[in-house]
N, C-alpha and C positions, 0 to 999 in steps of 0.2 A: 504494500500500500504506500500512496508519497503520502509526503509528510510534509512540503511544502505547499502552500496556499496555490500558486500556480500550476501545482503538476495534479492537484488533487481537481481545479474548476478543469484543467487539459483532459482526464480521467472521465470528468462529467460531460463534457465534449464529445469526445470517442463514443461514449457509450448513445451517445443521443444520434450522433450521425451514423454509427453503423444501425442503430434499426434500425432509421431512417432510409439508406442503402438496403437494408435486406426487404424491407418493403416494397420498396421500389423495382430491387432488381427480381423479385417474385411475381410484381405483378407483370413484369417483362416476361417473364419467363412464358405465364399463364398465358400469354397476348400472342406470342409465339406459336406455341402448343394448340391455341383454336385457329389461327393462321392454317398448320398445316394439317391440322381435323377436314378444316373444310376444302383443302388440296384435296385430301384423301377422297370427299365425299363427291370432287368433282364441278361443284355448282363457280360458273366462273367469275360470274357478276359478285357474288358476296366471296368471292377469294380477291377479288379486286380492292374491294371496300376495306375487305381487316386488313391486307398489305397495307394497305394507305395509311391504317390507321397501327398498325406494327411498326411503319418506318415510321411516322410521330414519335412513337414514343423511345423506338430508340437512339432518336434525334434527342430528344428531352432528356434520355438518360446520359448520351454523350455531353451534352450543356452541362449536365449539374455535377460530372465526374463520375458517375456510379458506372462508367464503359468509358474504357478509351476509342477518341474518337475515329481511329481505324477500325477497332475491331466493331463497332459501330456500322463502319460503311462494309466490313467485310461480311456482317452478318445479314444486311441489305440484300447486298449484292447476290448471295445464295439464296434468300427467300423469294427475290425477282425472279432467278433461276430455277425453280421449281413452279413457280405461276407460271409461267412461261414454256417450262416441259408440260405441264398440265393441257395448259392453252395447247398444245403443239398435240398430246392426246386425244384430246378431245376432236381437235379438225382432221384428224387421219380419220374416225371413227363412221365421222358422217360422211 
């Protein structure tokens, strides 16, 4: 435990930003996860919609530091990449 005034409010710091971060990067996560639900299920138009709404937020995560902003754009990049194989299944079909 510190024992000095500044390392014990730095202690209460930590501990408020990482929930803060684990929250945040959980609800990423979740936002991901129905992203590629709804790959799986096909529908193109609402796989368009949550990408949209999946790059916000890992936009928002990279701004506030809970992702570096590469791995940010490199986690984009791959989710575009499966909309897009999807997109690309789906027009062979018909």
């Amino acid at each position: 435990m510190p024992t000095m005034k500044s390392a014990k409010k730095r202690l209460r710091q930590n501990i408020k930003l990482n929930l803060r971060n684990r929250s945040h990067r959980s609800a990423l996560k979740t936002q991901i996860k129905d992203f590629l639900g709804i790959v799986k299920a096909g529908t193109v138009q609402a796989a368009e919609e949550k990408l949209r709404l999946t790059m916000k937020k890992l936009d928002k995560a990279a701004a506030k530091g809970i992702l570096h902003k590469k791995t940010a754009s490199r986690r984009k990049s791959r989710l575009t990449l499966k909309l897009n194989q999807m997109k690309a299944t789906t027009q062979q079909k018909t």
